[in-house]
LOLUMDREN-946497 format. One record per residue: z, x, y of N, C-alpha, C in turn. Coordinates in nm, 2 decimals, decimal comma, padded with zeros to 4 digits. Layout:
BEGIN
<r><n_zz>Z</n_zz><n_xx>X</n_xx><n_yy>Y</n_yy><ca_zz>Z</ca_zz><ca_xx>X</ca_xx><ca_yy>Y</ca_yy><c_zz>Z</c_zz><c_xx>X</c_xx><c_yy>Y</c_yy></r>
...
//
This chain:
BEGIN
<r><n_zz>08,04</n_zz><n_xx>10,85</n_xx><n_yy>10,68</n_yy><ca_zz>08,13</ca_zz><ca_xx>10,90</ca_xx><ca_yy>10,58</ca_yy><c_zz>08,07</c_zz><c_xx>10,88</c_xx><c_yy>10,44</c_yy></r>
<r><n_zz>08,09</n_zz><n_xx>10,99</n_xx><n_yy>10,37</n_yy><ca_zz>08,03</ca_zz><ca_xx>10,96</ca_xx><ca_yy>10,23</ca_yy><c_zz>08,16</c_zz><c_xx>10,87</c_xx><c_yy>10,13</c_yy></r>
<r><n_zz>08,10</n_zz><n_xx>10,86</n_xx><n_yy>10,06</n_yy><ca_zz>08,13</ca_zz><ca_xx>10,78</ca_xx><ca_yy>09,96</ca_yy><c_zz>08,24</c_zz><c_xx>10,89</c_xx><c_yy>09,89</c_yy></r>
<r><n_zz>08,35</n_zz><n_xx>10,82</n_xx><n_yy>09,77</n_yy><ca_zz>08,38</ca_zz><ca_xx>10,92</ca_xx><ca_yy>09,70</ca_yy><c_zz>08,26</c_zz><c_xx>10,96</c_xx><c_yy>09,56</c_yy></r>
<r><n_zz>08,21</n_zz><n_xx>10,89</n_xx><n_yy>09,60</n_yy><ca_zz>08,10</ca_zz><ca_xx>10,93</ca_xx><ca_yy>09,44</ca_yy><c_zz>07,97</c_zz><c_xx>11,04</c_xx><c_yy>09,49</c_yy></r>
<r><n_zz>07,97</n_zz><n_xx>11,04</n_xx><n_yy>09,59</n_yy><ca_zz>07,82</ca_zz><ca_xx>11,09</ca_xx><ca_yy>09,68</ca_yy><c_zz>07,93</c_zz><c_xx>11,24</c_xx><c_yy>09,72</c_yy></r>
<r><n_zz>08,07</n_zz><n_xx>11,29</n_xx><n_yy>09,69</n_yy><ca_zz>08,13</ca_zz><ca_xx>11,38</ca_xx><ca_yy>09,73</ca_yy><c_zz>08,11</c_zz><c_xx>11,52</c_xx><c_yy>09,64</c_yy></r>
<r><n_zz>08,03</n_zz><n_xx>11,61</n_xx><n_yy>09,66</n_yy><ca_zz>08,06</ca_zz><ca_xx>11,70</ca_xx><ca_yy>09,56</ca_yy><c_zz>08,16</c_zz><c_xx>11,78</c_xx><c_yy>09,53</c_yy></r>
<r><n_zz>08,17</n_zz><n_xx>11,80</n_xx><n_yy>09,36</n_yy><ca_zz>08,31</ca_zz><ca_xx>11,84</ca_xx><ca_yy>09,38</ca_yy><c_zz>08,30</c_zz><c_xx>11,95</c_xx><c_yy>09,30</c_yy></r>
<r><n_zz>08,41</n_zz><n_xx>12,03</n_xx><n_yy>09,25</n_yy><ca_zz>08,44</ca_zz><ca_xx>12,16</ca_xx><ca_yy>09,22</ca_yy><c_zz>08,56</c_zz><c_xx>12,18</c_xx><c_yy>09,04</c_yy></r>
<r><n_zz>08,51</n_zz><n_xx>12,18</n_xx><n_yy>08,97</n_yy><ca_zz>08,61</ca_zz><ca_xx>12,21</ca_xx><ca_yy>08,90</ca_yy><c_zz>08,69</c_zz><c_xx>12,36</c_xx><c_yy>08,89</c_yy></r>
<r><n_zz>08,88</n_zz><n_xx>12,27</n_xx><n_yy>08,93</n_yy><ca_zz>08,94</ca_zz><ca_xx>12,36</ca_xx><ca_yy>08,96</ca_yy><c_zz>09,03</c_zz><c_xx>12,45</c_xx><c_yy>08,83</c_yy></r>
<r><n_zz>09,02</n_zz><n_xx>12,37</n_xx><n_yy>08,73</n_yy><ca_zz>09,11</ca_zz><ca_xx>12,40</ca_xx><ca_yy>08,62</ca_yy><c_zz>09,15</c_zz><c_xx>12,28</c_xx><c_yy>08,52</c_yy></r>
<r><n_zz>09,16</n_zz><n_xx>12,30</n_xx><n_yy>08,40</n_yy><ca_zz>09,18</ca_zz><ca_xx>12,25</ca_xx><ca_yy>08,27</ca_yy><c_zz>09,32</c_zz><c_xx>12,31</c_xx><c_yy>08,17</c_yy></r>
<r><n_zz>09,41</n_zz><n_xx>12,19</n_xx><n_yy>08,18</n_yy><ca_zz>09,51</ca_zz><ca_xx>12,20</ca_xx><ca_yy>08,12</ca_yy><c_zz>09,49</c_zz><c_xx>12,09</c_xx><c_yy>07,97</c_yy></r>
<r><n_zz>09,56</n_zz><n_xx>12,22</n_xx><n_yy>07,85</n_yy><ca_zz>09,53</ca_zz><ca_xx>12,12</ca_xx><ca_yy>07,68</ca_yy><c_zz>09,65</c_zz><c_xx>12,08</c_xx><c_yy>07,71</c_yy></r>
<r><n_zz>09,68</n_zz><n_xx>11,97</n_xx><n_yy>07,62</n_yy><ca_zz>09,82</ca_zz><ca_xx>11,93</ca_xx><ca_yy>07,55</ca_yy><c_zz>09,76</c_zz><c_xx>11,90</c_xx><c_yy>07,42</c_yy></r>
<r><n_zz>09,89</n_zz><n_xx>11,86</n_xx><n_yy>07,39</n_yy><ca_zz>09,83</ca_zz><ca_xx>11,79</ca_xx><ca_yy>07,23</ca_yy><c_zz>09,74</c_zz><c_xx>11,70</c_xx><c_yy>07,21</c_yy></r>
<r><n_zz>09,80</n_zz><n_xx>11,59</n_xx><n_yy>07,31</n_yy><ca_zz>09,73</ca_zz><ca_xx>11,46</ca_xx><ca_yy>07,30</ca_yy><c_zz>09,60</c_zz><c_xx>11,41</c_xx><c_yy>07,44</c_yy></r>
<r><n_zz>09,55</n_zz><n_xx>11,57</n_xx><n_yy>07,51</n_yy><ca_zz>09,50</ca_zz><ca_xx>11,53</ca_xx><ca_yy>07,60</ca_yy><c_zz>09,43</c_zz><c_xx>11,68</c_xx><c_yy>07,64</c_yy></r>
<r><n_zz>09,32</n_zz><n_xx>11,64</n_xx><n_yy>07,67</n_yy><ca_zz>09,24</ca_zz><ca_xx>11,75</ca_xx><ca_yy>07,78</ca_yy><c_zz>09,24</c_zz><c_xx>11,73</c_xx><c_yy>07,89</c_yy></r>
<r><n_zz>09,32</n_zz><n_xx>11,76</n_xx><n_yy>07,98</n_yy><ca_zz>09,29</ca_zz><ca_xx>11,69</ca_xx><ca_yy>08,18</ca_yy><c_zz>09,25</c_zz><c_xx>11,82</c_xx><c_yy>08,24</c_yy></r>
<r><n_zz>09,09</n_zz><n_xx>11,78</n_xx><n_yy>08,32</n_yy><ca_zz>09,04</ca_zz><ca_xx>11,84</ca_xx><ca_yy>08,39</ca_yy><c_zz>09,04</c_zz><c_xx>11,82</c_xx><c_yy>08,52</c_yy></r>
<r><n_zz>09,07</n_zz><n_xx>11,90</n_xx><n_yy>08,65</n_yy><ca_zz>09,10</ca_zz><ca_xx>11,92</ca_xx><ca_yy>08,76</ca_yy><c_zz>08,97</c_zz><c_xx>11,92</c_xx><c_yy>08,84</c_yy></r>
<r><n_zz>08,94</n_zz><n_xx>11,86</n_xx><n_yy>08,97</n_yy><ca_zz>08,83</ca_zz><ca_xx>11,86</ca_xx><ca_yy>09,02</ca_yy><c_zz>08,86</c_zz><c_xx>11,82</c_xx><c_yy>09,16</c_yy></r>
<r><n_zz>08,83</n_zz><n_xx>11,94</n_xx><n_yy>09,24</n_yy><ca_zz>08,89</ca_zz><ca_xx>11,88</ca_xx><ca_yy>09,39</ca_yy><c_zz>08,72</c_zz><c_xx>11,89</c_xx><c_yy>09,44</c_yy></r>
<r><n_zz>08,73</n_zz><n_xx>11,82</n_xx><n_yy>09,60</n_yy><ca_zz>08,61</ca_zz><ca_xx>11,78</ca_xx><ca_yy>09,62</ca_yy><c_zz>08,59</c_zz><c_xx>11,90</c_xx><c_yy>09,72</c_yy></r>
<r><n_zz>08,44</n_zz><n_xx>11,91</n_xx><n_yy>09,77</n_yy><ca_zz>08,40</ca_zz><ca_xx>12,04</ca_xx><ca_yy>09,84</ca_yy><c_zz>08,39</c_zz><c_xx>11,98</c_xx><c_yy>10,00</c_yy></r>
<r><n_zz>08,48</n_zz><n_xx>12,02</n_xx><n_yy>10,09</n_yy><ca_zz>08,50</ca_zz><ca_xx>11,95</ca_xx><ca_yy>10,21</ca_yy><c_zz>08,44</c_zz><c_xx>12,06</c_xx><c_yy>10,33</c_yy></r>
<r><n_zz>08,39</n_zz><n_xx>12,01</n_xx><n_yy>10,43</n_yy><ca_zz>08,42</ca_zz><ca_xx>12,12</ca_xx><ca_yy>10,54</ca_yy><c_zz>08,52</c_zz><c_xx>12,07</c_xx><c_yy>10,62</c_yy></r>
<r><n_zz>08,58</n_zz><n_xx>12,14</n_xx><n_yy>10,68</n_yy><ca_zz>08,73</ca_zz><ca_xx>12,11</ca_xx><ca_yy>10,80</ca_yy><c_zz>08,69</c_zz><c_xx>12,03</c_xx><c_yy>10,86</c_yy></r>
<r><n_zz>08,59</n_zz><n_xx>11,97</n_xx><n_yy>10,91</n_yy><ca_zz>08,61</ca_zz><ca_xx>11,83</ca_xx><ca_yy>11,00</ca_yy><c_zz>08,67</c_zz><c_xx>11,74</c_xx><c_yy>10,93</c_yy></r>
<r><n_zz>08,58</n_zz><n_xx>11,73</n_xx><n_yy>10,78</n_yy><ca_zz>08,61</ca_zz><ca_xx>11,60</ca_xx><ca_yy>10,72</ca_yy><c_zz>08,76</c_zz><c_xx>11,60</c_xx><c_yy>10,67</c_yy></r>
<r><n_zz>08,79</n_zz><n_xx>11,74</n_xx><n_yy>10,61</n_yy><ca_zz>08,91</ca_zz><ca_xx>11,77</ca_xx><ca_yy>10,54</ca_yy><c_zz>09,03</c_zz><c_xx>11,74</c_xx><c_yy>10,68</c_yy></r>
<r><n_zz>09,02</n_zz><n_xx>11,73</n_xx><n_yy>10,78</n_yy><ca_zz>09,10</ca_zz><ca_xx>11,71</ca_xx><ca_yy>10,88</ca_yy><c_zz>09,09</c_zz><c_xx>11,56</c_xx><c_yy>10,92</c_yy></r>
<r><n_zz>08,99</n_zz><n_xx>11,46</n_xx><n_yy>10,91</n_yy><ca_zz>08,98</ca_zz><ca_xx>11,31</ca_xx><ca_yy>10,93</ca_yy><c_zz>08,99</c_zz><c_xx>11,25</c_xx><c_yy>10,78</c_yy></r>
<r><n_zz>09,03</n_zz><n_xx>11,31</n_xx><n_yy>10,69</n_yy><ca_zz>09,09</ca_zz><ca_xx>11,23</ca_xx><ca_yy>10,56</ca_yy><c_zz>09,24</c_zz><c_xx>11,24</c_xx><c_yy>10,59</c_yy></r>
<r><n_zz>09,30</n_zz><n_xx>11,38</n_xx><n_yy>10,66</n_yy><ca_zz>09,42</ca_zz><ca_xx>11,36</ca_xx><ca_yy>10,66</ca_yy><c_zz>09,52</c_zz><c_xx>11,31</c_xx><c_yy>10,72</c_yy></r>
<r><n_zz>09,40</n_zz><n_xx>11,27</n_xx><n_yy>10,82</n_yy><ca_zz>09,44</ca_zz><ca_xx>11,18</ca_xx><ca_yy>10,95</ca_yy><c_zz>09,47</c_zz><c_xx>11,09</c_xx><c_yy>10,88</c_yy></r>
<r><n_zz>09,37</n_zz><n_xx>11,01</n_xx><n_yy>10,83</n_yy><ca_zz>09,35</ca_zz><ca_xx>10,88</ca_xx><ca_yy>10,76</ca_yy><c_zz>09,45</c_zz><c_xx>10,85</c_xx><c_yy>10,66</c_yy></r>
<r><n_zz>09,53</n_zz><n_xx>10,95</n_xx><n_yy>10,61</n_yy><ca_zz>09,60</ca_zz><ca_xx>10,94</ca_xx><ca_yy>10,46</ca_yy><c_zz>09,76</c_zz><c_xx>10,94</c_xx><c_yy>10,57</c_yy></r>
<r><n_zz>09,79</n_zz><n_xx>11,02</n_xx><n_yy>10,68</n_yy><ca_zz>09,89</ca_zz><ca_xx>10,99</ca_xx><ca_yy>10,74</ca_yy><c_zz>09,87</c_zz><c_xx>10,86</c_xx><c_yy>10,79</c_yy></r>
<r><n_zz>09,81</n_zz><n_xx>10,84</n_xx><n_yy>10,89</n_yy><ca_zz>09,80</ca_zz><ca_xx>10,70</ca_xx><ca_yy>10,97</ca_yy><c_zz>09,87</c_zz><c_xx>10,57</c_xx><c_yy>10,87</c_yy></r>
<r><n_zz>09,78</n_zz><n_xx>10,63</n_xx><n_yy>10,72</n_yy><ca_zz>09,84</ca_zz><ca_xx>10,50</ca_xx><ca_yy>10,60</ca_yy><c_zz>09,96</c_zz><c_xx>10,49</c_xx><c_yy>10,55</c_yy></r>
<r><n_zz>10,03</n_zz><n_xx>10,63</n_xx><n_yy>10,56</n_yy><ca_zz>10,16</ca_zz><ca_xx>10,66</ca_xx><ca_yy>10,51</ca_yy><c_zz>10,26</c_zz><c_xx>10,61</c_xx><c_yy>10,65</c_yy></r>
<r><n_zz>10,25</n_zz><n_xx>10,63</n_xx><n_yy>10,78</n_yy><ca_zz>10,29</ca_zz><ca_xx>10,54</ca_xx><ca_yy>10,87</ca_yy><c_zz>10,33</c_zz><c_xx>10,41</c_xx><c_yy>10,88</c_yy></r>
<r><n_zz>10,20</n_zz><n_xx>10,36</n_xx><n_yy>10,86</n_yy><ca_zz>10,18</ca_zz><ca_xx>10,20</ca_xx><ca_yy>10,80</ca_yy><c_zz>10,27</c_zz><c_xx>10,16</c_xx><c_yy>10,69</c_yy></r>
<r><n_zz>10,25</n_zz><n_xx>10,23</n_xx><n_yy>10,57</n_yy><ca_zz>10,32</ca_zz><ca_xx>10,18</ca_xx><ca_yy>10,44</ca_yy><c_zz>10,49</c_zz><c_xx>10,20</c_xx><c_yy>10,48</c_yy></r>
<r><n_zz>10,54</n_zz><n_xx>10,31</n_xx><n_yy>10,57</n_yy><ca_zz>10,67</ca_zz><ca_xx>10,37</ca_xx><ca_yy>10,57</ca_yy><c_zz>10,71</c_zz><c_xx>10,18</c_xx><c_yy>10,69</c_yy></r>
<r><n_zz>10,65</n_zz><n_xx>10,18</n_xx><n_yy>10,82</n_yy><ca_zz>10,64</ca_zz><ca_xx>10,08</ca_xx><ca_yy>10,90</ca_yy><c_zz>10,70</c_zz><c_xx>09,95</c_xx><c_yy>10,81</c_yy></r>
<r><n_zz>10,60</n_zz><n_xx>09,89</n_xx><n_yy>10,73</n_yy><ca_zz>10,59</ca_zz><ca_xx>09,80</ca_xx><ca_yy>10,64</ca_yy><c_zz>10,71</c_zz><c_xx>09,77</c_xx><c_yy>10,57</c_yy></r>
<r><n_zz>10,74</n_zz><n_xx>09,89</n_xx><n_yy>10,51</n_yy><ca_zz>10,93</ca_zz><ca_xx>09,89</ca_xx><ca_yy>10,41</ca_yy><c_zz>11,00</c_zz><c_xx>09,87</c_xx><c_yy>10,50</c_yy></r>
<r><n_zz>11,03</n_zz><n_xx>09,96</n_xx><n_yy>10,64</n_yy><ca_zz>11,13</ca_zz><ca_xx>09,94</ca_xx><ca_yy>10,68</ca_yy><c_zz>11,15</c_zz><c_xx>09,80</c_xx><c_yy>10,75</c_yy></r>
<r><n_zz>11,03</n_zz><n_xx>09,76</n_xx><n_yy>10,81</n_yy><ca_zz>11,04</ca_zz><ca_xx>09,62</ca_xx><ca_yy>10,87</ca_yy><c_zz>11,12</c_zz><c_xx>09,47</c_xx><c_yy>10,75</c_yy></r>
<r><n_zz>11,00</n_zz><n_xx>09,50</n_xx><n_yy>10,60</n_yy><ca_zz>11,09</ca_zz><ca_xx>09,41</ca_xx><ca_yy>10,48</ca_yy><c_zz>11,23</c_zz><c_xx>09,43</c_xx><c_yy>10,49</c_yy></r>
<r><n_zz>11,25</n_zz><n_xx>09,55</n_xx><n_yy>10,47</n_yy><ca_zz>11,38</ca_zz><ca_xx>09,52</ca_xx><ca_yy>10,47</ca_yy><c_zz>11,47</c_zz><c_xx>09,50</c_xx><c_yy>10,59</c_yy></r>
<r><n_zz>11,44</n_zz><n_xx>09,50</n_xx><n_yy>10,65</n_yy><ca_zz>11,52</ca_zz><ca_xx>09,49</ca_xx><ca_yy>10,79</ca_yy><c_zz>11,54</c_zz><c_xx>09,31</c_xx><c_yy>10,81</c_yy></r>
<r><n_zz>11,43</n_zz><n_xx>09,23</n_xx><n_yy>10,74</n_yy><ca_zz>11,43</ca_zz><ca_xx>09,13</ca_xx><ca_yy>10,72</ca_yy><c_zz>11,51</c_zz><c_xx>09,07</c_xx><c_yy>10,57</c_yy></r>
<r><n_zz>11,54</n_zz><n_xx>09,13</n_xx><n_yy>10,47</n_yy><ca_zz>11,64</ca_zz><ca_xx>09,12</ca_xx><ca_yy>10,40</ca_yy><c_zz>11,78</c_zz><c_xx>09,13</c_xx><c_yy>10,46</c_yy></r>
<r><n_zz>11,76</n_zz><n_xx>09,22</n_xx><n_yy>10,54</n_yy><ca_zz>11,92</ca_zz><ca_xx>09,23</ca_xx><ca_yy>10,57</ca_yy><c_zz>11,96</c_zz><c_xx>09,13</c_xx><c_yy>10,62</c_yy></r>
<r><n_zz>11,84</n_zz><n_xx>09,04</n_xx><n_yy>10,75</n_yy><ca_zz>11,92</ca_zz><ca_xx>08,97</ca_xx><ca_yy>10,80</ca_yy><c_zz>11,99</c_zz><c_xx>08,81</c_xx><c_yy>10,75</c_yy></r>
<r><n_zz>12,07</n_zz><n_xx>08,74</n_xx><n_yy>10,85</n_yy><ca_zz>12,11</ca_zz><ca_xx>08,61</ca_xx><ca_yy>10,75</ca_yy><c_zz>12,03</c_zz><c_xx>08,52</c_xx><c_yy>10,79</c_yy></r>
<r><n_zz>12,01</n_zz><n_xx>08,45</n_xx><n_yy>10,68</n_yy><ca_zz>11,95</ca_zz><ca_xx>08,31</ca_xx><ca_yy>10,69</ca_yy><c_zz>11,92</c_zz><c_xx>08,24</c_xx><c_yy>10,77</c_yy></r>
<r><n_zz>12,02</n_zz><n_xx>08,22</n_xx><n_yy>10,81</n_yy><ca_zz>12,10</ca_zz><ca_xx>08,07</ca_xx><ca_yy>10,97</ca_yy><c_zz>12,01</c_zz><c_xx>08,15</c_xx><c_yy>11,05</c_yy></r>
<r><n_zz>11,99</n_zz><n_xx>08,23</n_xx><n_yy>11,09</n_yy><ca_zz>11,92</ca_zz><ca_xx>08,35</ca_xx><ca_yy>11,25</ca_yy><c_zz>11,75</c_zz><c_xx>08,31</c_xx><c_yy>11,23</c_yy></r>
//
């Protein structure tokens, strides 16, 4: 797996404001990879969702238990 710095990437677009120039830059993927990042970014949102609901499931309960 590359690195994010070793990813080449694409500039997609450039929005001014007053106080800011923010440039857009998505990375240049082929479908394998673009499909095992999004694996990887669900798998973590599972995890993170898992995680809350367990905390609190342990808030709810009482003390004495």
């Amino acid at each position: 797996m590359k690195r994010q710095w070793e990813d080449t990437y694409v500039k997609k677009d450039t929005y001014v404001t007053a106080k800011a120039v923010i440039t857009v830059y998505s990375p240049v993927l082929t479908e394998e990879e673009r499909d095992r990042r999004y694996k990887e970014i669900k798998e973590a949102a599972a995890g993170l969702l898992l995680a809350t609901w367990r905390a609190k499931a342990q808030q709810a309960e009482p003390h004495g238990e």
